[in-house]
C-alpha positions, 0 to 999 in steps of 0.5 A: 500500500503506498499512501503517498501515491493516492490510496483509494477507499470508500467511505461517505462524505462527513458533510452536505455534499450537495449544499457544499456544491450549491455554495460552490456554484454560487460563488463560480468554483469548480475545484476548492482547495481548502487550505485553513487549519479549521476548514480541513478539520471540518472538511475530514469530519473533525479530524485535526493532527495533534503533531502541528495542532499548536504550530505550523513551522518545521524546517524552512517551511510549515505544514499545509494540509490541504483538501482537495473537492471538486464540486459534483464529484466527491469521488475525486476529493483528495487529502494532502497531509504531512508524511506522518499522517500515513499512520493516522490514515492507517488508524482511522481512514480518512474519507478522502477516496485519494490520501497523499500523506507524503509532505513536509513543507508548503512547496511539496503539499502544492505540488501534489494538490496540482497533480491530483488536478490534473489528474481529474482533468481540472487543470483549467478550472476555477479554483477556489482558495483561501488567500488568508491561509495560503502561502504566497509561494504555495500559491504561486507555485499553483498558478505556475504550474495550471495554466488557464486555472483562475483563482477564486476567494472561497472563504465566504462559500466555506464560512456559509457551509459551516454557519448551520452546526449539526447536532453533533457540533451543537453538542461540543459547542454546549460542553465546551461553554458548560465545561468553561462556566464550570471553570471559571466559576471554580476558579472565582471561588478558589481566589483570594484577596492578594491572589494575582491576576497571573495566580487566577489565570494559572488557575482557569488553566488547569481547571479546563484542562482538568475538565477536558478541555483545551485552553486558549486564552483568558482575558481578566480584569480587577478592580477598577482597571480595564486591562485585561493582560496578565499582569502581577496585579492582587485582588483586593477586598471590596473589588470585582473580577471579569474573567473571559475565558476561550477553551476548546472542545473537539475543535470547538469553541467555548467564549464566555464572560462571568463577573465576580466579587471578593465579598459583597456587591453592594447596590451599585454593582448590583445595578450596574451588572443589572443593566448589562443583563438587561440589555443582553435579555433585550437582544434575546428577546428577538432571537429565533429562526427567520428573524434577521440579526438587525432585530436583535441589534437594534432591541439591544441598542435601543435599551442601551441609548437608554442606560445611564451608563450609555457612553462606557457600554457596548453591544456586540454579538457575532457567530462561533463554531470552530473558530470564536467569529464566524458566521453569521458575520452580524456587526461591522467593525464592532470591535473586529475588524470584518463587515457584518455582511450577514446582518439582514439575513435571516438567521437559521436553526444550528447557527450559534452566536455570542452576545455580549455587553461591556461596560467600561465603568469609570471607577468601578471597572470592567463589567460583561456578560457574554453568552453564547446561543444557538437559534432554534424555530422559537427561539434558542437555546443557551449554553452554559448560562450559570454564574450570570450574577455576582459569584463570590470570591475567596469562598 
């Protein structure tokens, strides 16, 4: 058996070949080639592999696994992966029906992708690609080497097939932001007055790994500061807490944000937490099937231009999954750098969106929810909605 070669198997796509090639076909792709660390996994059905899970580099290049469809013809896909991948393949086939794990650079992993084009007759096609996560001399290599092929941005087509998430992907994304509010809420009970912010963080970390999931990053403030960076900073008596915190389950983001307090809250943090969550129960109030994303934006900023605490506040919401914003792209340049090009559109059931509201208190300091939803026909469903109030510190 030489799997570098292409070895052919048979086993049934992990996706909607035909919404896939629907998305291709609007967008003017014949052949896609997805190059992204988070559209290959979806595209093999999950898989990810653990050498290059936390890296890219080795040698004077990196690693660029690449998934090669043609649109109509599952039965011409192919998987272009590093040299050590033959024994995953070997373990657990990958539904590719052609596997050419034989690759150690950018270069190589190009060349057999234009081979494997060639070799189904697609040498002229419009190829779509993922600029963002090509490098420029794969890319160049490819066009050099395919003449009469034009290139096409795919993102857009591959981030619409992963906005509606499958019961299975639901499931990961309900532990992941379960498991997460579970570690958090642990790790604001475990801290004390004179623990550190690099204390807590430490914390946070082994609370999720010891719940399986993998930590990604968290952002956290004390006091009456917004800085949410690591830092030496002790927690005093009398202040409050934000811990926001990304862990991953299966590939699949967990991204919330609880508040905490080293004693009592007095009135005026319970007011002012209350204000957040009110905005946020405002823009729940629109969520559900068929409604576009606008009504939920403008329920919550329509509450907000209200609020007292109106010009320190802000409404954000955005679509997760794999990756913390995807689609649906709902807000433009708020705070994220993208066009919230999916804000008319009709949200749908399986999608899952963040909604979040911070408030930049002046003296009190940094105060957020951030929830994560996903649609359903009447409305949606919360995950991980414990902890949304003041949680005690030092208990």
């Amino acid at each position: 058996m030489n799997i570098s070669a292409g070895q052919t198997i048979a086993i049934e796509p992990p996706f909607d070949t035909a919404r896939l090639d629907r998305l291709m076909e609007e967008a003017g792709i014949d052949v896609l080639l997805a190059t992204s660390k988070h559209n290959t996994q979806y595209l093999l059905g999950g898989y990810k592999f653990i050498f290059f899970a936390a890296m890219d580099a080795i040698g004077h290049s990196r690693y660029l696994p690449i998934v090669v469809y043609e649109k109509g013809a599952p039965d011409h896909a192919a998987y272009v992966g590093n040299k050590m991948e033959g024994s995953e393949h070997h373990n657990n086939p990958f539904w590719t029906p052609n596997v050419h794990a034989a690759t150690w650079g950018t270069l190589d992993a190009a060349a057999l992708a234009v081979e494997h084009i060639k070799k189904i007759g697609k040498s002229g096609a419009r190829i779509g690609i993922e600029p963002g996560f090509l490098p420029s001399d794969a890319r160049d290599f490819i066009g050099s080497r395919l003449d009469g092929a034009r290139f096409v941005d795919a993102t857009h087509a591959l981030e619409r097939f992963r906005s509606i998430k499958t019961p299975a992907e639901l499931e990961k994304l309900r532990l992941a932001s379960e498991l997460i509010t579970d570690s958090m809420l642990a790790t604001i009970a475990a801290a004390r007055e004179g623990t550190t912010k690099g204390e807590i963080i430490e914390h946070l970390r082994r609370e999720e790994t010891n719940r399986g999931l993998h930590f990604e990053y968290c952002l956290l403030t004390l006091g009456a500061s917004h800085n949410r960076a690591r830092s030496p900073q002790a927690w005093a008596k009398g202040e409050i807490l934000s811990i926001d915190s990304g862990g991953n389950y299966h590939g699949y983001i967990g991204d919330l944000c609880r508040m905490g307090v080293l004693g009592e809250p007095d009135a005026e943090l319970q007011d002012l937490l209350a204000e957040v969550d009110a905005i946020q129960q405002a823009a729940f109030s629109k969520v559900k099937a068929g409604a576009p994303g606008t009504e939920m934006i403008e329920a919550a900023e329509t509450l907000l231009r209200k609020s007292p605490s109106a010009a320190f506040t802000d409404f954000f919401c955005h679509g997760m999954g794999l990756i913390t914003h995807e689609a649906p792209f709902l807000m433009t340049n708020h705070p994220v750098a993208y066009e919230g090009i999916d804000g008319d559109r009709p949200l749908d059931v399986g999608m899952v969106i963040s909604v979040e509201t911070t408030m930049l208190h002046p003296k009190r300091g940094f105060i957020k929810l951030e929830d994560t939803l996903t649609i359903k026909e009447g409305g949606y469903e919360m995950f991980g909605e414990r902890g949304r109030g003041w949680n005690r510190g030092g208990v």
